[in-house]
TITOR-228760 format. One record per residue (C-alpha): residue number from 1; chain; x, y, z; residue in one letter. Coordinates in steps of 0.05 Angstrom, whole numbers. Layout:
TITOR-228760
R num cadena      x      y      z residuo
R NUM      A      X      Y      Z       a
...
//
This chain:
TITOR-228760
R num cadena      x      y      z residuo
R   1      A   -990   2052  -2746       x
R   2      A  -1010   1985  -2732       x
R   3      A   -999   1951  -2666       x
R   4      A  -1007   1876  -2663       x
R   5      A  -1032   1851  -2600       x
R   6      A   -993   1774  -2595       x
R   7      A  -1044   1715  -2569       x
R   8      A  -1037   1682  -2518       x
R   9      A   -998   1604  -2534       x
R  10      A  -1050   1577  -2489       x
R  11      A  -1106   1609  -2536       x
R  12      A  -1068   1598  -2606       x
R  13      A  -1070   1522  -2581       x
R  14      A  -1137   1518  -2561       x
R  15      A  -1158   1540  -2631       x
R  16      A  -1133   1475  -2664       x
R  17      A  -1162   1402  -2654       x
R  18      A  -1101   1376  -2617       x
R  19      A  -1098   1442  -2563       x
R  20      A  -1101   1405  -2500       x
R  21      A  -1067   1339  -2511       x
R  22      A   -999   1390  -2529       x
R  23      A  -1010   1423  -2455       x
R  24      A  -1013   1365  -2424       x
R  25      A   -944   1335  -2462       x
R  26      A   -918   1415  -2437       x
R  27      A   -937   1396  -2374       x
R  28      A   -900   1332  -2375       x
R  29      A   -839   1350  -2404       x
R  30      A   -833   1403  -2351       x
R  31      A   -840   1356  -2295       x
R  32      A   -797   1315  -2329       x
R  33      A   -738   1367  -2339       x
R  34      A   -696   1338  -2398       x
R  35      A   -632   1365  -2411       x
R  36      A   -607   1344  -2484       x
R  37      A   -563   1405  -2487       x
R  38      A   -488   1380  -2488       x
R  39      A   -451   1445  -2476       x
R  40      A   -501   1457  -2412       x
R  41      A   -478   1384  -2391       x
R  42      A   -398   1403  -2410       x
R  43      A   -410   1473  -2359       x
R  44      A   -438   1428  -2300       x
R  45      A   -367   1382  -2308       x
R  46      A   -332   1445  -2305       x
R  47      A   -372   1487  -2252       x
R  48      A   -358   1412  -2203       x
R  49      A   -286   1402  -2223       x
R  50      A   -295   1336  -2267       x
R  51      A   -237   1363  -2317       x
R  52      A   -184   1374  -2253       x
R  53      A   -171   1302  -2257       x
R  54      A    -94   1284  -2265       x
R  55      A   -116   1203  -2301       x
R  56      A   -135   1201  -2373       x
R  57      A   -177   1138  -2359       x
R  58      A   -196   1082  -2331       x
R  59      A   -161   1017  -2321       x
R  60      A   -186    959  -2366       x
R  61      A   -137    904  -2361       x
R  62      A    -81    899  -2312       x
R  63      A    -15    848  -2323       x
R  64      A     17    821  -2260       x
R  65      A     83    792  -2246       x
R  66      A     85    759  -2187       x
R  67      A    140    714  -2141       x
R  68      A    131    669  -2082       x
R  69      A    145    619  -2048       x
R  70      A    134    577  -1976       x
R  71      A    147    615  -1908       x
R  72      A    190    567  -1866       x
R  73      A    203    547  -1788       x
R  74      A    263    525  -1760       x
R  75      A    280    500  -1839       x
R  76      A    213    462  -1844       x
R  77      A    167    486  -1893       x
R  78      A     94    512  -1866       x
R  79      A     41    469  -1898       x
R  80      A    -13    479  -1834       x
R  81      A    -47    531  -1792       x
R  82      A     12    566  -1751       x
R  83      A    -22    574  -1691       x
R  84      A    -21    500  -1677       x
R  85      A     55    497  -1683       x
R  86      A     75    562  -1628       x
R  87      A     28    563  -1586       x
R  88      A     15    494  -1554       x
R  89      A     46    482  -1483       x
R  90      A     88    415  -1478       x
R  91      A     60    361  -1442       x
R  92      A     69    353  -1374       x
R  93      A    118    308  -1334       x
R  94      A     92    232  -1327       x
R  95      A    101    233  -1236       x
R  96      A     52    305  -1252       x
R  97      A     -6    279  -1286       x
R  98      A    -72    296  -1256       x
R  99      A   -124    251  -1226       x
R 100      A   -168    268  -1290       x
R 101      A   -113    243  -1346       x
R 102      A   -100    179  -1312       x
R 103      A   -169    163  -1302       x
R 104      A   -176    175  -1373       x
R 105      A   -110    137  -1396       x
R 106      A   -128     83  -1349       x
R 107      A   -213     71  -1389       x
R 108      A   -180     66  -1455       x
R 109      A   -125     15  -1428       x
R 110      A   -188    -24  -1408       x
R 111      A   -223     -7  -1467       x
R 112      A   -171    -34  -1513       x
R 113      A   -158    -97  -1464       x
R 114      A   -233   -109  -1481       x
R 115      A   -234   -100  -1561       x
R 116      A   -163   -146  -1563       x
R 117      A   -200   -220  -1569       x
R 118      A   -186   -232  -1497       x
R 119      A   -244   -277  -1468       x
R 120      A   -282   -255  -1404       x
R 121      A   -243   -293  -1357       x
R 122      A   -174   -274  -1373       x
R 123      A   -197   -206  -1382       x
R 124      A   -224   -207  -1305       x
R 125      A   -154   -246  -1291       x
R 126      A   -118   -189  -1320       x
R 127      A   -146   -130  -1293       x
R 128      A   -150   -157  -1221       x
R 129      A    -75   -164  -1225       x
R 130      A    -56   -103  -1253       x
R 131      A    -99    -71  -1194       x
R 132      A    -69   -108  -1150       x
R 133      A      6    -87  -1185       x
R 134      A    -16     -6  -1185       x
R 135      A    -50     22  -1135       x
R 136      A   -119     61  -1149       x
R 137      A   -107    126  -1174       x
R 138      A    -93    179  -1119       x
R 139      A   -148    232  -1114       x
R 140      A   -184    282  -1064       x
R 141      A   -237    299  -1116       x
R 142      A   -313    269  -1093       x
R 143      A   -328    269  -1171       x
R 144      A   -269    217  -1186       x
R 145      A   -260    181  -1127       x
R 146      A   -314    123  -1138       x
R 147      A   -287    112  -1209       x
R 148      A   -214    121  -1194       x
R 149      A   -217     59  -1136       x
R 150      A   -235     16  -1192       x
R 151      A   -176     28  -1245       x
R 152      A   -100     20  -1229       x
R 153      A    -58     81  -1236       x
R 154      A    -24     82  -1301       x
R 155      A     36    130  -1286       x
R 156      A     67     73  -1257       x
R 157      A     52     23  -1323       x
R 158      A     76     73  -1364       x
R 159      A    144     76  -1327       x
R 160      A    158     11  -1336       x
R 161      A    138     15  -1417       x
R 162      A    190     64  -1424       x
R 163      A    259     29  -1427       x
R 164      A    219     -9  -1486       x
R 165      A    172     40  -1523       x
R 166      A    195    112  -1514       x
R 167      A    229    141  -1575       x
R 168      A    298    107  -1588       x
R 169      A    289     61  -1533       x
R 170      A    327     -2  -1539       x
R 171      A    303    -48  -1487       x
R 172      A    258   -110  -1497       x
R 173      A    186   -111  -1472       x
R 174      A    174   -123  -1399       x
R 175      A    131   -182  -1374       x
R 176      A     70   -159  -1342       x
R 177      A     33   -178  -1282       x
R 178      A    -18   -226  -1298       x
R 179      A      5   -246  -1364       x
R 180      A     39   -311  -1339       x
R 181      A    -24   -347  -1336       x
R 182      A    -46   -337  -1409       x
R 183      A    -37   -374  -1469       x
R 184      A     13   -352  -1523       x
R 185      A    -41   -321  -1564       x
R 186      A    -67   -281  -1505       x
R 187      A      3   -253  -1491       x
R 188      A      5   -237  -1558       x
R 189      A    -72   -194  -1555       x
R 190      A    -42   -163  -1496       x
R 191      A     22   -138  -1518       x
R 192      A     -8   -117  -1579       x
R 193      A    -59    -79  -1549       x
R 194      A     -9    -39  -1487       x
R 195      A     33    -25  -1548       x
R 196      A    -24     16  -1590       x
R 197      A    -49     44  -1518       x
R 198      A     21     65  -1505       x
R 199      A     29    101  -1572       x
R 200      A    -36    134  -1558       x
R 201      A    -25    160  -1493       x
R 202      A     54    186  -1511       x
R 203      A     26    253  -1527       x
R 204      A     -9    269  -1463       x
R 205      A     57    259  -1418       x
R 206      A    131    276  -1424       x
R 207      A    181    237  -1399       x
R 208      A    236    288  -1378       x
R 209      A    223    336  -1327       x
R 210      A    221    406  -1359       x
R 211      A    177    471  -1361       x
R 212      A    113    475  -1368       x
R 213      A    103    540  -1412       x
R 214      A    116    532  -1493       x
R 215      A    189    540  -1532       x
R 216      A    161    605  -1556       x
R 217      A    134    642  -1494       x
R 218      A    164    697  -1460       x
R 219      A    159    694  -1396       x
R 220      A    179    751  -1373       x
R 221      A    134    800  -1421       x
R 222      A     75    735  -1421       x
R 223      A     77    734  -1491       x
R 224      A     88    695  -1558       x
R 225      A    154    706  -1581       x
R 226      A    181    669  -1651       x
R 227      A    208    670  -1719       x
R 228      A    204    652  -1787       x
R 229      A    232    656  -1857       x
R 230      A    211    678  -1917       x
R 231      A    267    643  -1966       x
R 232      A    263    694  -2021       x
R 233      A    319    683  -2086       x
R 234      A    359    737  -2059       x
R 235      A    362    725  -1984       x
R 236      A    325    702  -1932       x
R 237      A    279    747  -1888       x
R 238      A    277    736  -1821       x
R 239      A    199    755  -1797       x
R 240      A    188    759  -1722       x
R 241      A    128    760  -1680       x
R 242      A    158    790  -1618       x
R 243      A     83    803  -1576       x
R 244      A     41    761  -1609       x
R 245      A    -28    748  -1557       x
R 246      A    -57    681  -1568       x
R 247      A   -111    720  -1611       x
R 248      A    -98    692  -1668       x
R 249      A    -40    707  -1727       x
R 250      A    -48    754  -1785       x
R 251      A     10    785  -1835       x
R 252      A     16    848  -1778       x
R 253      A     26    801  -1725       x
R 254      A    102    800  -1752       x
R 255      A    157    846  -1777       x
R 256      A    216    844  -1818       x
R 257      A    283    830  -1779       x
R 258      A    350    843  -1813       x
R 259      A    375    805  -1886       x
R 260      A    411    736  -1872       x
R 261      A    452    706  -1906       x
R 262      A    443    692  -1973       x
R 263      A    424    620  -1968       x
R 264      A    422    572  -2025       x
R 265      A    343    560  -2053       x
R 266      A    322    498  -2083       x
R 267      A    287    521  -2153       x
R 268      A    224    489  -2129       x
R 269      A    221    536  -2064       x
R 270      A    212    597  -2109       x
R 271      A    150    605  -2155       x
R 272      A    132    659  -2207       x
R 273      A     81    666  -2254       x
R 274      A     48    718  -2287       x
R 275      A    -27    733  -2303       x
R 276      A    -82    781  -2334       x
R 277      A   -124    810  -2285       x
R 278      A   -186    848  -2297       x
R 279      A   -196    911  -2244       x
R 280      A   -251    922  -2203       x
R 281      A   -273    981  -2167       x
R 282      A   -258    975  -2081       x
R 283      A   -325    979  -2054       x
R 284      A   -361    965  -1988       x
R 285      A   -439    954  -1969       x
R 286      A   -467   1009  -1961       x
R 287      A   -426   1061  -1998       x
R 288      A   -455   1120  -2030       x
R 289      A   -459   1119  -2096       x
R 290      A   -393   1161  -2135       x
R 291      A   -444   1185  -2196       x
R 292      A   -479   1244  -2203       x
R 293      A   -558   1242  -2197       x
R 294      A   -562   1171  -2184       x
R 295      A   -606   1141  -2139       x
R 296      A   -573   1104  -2078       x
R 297      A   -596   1046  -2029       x
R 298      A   -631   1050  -1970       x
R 299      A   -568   1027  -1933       x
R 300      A   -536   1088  -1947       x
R 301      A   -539   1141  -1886       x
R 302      A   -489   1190  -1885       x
R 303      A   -515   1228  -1833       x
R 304      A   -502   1168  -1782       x
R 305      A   -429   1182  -1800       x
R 306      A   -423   1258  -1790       x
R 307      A   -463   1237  -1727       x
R 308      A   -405   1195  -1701       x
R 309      A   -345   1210  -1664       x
R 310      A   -313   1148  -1688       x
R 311      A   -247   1171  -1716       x
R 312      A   -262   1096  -1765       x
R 313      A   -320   1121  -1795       x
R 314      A   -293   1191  -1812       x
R 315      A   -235   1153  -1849       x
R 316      A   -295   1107  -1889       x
R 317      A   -332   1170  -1901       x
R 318      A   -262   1211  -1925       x
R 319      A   -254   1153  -1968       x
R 320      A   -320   1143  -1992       x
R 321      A   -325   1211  -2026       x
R 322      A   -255   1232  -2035       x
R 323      A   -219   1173  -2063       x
R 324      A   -274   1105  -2074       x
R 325      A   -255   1121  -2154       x
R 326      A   -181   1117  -2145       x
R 327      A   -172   1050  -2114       x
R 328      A   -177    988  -2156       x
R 329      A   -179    902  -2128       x
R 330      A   -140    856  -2178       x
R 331      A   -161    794  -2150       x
R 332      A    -98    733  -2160       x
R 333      A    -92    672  -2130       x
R 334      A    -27    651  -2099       x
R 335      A     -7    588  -2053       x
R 336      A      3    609  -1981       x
R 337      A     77    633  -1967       x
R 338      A    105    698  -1985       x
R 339      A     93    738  -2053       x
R 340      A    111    800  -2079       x
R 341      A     89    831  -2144       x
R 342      A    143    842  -2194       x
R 343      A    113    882  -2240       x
R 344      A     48    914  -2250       x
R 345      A     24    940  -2322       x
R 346      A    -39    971  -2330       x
R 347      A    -81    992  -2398       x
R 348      A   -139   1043  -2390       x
R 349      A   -198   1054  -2430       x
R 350      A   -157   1103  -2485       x
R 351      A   -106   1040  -2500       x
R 352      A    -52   1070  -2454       x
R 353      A     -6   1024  -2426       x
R 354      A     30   1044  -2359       x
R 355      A     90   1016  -2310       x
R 356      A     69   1019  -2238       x
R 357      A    131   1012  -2186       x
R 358      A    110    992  -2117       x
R 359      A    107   1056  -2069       x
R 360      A    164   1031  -2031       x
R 361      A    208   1045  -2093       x
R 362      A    184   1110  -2107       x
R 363      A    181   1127  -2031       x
R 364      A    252   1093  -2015       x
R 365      A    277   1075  -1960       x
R 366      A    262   1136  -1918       x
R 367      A    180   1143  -1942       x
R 368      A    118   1143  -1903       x
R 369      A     82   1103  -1865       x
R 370      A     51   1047  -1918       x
R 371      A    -12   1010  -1901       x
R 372      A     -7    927  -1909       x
R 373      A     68    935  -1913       x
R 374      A    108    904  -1849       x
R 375      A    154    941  -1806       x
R 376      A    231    933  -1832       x
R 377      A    291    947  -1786       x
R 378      A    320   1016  -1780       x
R 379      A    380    985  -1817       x
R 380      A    393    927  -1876       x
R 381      A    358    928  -1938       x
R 382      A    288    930  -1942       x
R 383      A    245    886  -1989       x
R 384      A    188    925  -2019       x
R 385      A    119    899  -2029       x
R 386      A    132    833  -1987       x
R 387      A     66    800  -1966       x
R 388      A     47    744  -1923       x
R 389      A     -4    695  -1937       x
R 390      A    -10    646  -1876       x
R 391      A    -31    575  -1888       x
R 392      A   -106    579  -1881       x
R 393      A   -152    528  -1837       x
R 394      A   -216    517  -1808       x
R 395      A   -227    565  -1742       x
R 396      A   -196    535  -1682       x
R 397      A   -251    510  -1637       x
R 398      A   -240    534  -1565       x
R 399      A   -261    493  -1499       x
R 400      A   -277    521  -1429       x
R 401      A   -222    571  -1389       x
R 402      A   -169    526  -1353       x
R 403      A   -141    584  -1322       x
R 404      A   -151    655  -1317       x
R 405      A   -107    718  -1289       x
R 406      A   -106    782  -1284       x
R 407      A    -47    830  -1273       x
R 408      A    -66    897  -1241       x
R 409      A    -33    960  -1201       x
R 410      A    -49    972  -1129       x
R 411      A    -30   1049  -1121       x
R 412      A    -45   1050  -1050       x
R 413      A    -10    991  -1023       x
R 414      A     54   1012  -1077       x
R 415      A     48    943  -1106       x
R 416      A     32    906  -1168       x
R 417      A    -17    838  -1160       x
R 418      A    -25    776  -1195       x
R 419      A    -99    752  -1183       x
R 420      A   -106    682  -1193       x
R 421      A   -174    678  -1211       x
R 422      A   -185    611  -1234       x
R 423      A   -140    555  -1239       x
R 424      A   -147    476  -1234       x
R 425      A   -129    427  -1177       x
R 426      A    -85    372  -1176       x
R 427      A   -131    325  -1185       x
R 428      A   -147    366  -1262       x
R 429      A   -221    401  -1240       x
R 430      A   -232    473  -1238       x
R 431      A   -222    514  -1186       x
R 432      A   -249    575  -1173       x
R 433      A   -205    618  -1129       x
R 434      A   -249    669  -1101       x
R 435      A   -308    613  -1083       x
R 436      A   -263    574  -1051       x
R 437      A   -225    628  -1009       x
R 438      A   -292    652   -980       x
R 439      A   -308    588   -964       x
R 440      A   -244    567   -926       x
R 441      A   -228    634   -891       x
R 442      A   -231    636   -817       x
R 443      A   -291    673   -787       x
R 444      A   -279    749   -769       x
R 445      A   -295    764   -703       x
R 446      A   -358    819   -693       x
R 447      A   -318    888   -672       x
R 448      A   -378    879   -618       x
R 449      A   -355    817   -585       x
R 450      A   -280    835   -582       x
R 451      A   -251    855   -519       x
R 452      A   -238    933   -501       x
R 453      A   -169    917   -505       x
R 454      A   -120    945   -564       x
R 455      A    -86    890   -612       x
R 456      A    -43    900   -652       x
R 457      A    -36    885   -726       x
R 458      A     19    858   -780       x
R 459      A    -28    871   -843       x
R 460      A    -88    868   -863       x
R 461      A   -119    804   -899       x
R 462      A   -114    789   -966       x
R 463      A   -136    734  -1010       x
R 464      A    -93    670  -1020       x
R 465      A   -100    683  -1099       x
R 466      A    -76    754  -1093       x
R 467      A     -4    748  -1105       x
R 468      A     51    805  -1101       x
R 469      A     89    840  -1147       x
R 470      A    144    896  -1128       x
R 471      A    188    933  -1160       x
R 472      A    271    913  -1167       x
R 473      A    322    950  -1196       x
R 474      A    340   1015  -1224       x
R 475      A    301   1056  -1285       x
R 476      A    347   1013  -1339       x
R 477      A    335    947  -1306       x
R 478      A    274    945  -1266       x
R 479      A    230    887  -1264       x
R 480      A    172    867  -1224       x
R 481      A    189    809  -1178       x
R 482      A    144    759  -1139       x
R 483      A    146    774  -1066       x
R 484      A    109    741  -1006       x
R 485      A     59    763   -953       x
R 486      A     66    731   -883       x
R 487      A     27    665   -878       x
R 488      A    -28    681   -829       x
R 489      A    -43    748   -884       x
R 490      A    -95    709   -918       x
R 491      A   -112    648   -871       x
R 492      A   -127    610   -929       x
R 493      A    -65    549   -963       x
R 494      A    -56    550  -1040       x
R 495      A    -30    488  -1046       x
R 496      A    -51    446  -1102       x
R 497      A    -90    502  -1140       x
R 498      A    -27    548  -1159       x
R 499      A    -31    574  -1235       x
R 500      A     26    563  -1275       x
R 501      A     25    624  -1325       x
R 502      A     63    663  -1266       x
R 503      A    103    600  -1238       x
R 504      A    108    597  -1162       x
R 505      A    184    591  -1152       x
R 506      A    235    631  -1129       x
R 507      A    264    684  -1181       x
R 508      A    204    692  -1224       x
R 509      A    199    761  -1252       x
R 510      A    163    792  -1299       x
R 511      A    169    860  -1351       x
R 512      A    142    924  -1321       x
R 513      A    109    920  -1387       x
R 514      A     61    875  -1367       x
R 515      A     26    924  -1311       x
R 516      A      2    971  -1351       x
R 517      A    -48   1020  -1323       x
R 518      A    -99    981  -1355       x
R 519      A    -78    919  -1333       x
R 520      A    -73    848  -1363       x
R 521      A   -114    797  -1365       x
R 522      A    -87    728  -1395       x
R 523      A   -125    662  -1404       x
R 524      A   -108    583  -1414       x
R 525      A   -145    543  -1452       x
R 526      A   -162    475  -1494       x
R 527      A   -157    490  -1576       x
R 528      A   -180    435  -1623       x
R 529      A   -165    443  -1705       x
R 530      A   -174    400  -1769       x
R 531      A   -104    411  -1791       x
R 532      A    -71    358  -1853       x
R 533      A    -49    314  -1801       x
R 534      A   -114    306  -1775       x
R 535      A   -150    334  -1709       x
R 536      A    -92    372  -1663       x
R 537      A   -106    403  -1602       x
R 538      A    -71    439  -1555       x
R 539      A    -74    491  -1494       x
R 540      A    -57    557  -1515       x
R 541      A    -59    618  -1473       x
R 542      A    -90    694  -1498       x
R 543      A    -75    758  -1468       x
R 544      A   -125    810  -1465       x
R 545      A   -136    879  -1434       x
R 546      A   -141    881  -1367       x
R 547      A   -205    915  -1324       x
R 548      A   -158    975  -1286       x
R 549      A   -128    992  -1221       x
R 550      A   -136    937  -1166       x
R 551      A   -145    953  -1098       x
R 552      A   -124    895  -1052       x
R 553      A   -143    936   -982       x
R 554      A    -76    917   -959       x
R 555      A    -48    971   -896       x
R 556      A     11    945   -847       x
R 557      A     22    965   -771       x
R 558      A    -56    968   -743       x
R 559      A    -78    979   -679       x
R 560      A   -153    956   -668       x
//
């Protein structure tokens, strides 16, 4: 019997000429680790679930249907940012203009007197008499009174403009101080010139007496509260913003109110159009990767997530891994208005062509909760897949705070406050509620100089910006109504730097709503935009969250 003894592949290699270049391609390869083995590639897909899928392929090429048309406001289509039309307050009375506006109405009036072609001498003529007709502008501010001694007050001017310039007015244009004395061509210059200086200065002043808050603020709940339309071929849809903030407007800032009637639409209101769309995968920066063995970015740090407690980033993560491959962006370009897709075809990679209905159709009207879909009523029809795209504009550019609240509980006195923090004088300036309240207070007197006798004590004292709020009412119909403190409580008069978000009269009440246990905070202040008409500005006011429970201090019946 013969036994053969099998060499060694490292020796039967090393025999021939070309021994060690093959162990060092061995070596290679096995660093490498090819796989060129299909069925071992076909047993991975299986052993991770790749055949479990429920799509035969991909989408390709996708072929929308689309409908839309403009959103409208009081019957007056949108064709500018919104925020410029519902939020802006109306101008004040002409008797209440501040000490700042009519020292700024009053330079242009002399500005424009200057650019009309007057000469020097009229010019001085003019002015003098006009000073001499108005009295200087009324003001307690140090910063305004050397300018405002030197320009007549234009509240009274504008008064007697009216009858001739206001909207619909029918009277004739009055003769002016000062103007006898001038040629016919100088009369002329001057008229010419109050007229554009009247037209310029219309929009800073009303001439009725009314509120000062906008159409569309609730002033009970200190919110934005409007409507609009959405003038679709089969109805119109009401969509109401019933707590909008002042933050800014969005398509969730509304909902869907009830079907009206079925009005008549112009053909031109309502567009449609169709197009082919090629699909791209949803994707974020950042995202892992959804292919096997494939190298990711540096950005990519899962373990940051599962390191969270953010309840946001578990949702990214969940849809990172779980459904990134499922969700598809079909980009189109519509006008702003409303749309709505009407129909949705899409063709995958294996020539398949497929009808996709909206999820509110295969839902109905009693389905789940559906993400960029707005709130309809609990009864009417509903109108699937609406969405809203609001006229778009440059960011609105906002000035310093005019005013500045803050509603908050006070659990220990039993009261709600409203803290005035910062508000503006009569004469326009900021005022700073809590600076000037320290500064005007009466002196305490040292508990070591008083008298060993016992006084006694109404209440305690509490800031002259530190209004009251208390309760009214039962459980169905409580509100929260503005009360007062005795006068000697705070030591310190208000008058002339009272807010007007919370007006100071008699009767004001407000939502319990708007004491939360967090509390409220709500601003004023200036907005300028580019809009198509031009620059617009405005005063707007924003509610925010508040800081918490107050505590004013406040105890009643004291004996020191």
């Amino acid at each position: 019997m013969v036994t053969l003894q099998p060499r060694s592949t490292a020796d039967a290699l090393t025999d021939t000429p070309l021994g060690p270049a093959v162990l060092e391609s061995l070596a290679r390869d096995a660093l490498a680790a090819p796989v060129a083995d299909p069925l071992w590639l076909l047993a991975r897909q299986w052993q991770t679930g790749a055949f479990h899928a429920s799509d035969g392929g991909s989408p390709v090429t996708t072929e929308l249907a689309w409908a839309g048309g403009p959103l409208s406001r009081n019957g007056v289509p949108l064709d500018g940012p919104v925020e410029g039309l519902v939020e802006p307050e109306p101008p004040p009375p002409l008797p209440t203009l501040d000490a700042a506006r009519r020292v700024r109405i009053a330079s242009e009036l002399r500005h424009r007197l200057a650019e009309s072609g007057l000469t020097s001498t009229d010019l001085s003529s003019l002015w003098n008499a006009w000073r001499v007709a108005f009295p200087a502008i009324p003001t307690e501010a140090e910063a305004l009174r050397a300018v405002a001694a030197r320009l007549p007050d234009p509240v009274p001017l504008l008064q007697a403009l009216l009858p001739a310039l206001a909207p619909g007015a029918t009277g004739s244009f009055p003769t002016l101080p000062g103007t006898g004395g001038l040629a016919t061509a100088a009369r002329e210059a001057v008229e010419q010139a109050v007229r554009g200086w009247f037209d310029w200065a219309a929009s800073s002043f009303s001439a009725l007496p009314g509120d000062r808050a906008p159409a569309s603020w609730d002033a009970a709940r200190l919110v934005y509260r409007f409507g609009f339309a959405a003038e679709r071929p089969d109805g119109a849809v009401t969509l109401i913003a019933d707590a909008y903030d002042g933050s800014g407007l969005d398509w969730y800032s509304v909902d869907k109110s009830s079907l009206g009637p079925t009005p008549i639409v112009a053909p031109r209101s309502v567009r449609t159009g169709s197009a082919a769309v090629t699909p791209t995968k949803v994707s974020y920066a950042g995202m892992p990767r959804p292919r096997w063995w494939e190298l990711e970015d540096g950005d990519v740090n899962l373990d940051a997530l599962r390191a969270s407690d953010d309840p946001a980033q578990a949702v990214l993560a969940a849809f990172a891994h779980n459904y990134s491959n499922d969700w598809y962006l079909c980009p189109l370009e519509l006008d702003p208005g409303w749309a709505e897709v009407t129909s949705l075809r899409v063709t995958d990679t294996f020539g398949q062509v497929s009808e996709v209905p909206t999820a509110t159709v295969v839902d109905g009207p009693s389905g789940a909760w559906r993400m960029w879909d707005l709130a309809a009523p609990p009864t009417g029809d509903d109108t699937p897949g609406l969405r809203l795209l609001w006229p778009v504009g440059p960011p609105a550019l906002n000035g310093p705070v005019i005013e500045e609240i803050v509603l908050a509980r006070d659990e220990l006195a039993n009261l709600a406050w409203v803290v005035e923090q910062r508000t503006t004088s009569t004469d326009g300036l900021p005022v700073d509620r809590f600076q000037r309240w320290q500064q005007q207070r009466p002196e305490e007197v040292n508990p070591a100089n008083r008298p060993h006798a016992t006084a006694y004590r109404l209440g305690t004292t509490v800031p002259d910006f530190w209004y009251p709020l208390q309760a009214t009412g039962n459980r169905a119909t409580q509100m929260l109504r503005r009360t007062s403190l005795p006068p000697e409580a705070s030591g310190v008069s208000d008058a002339g730097v009272q807010g007007v978000l919370v007006p100071h009269v008699a009767g004001t009440a407000l939502a319990p709503s708007t004491v939360s246990r967090q509390g409220q905070q709500i601003i004023r202040r200036t907005r300028l935009v580019l809009g198509p008409a031009g620059v617009q500005t405005w005063r707007a006011r924003v509610a925010g969250p508040g800081t918490g429970d107050a505590s004013s201090g406040l105890r009643f019946d004291i004996l020191t």
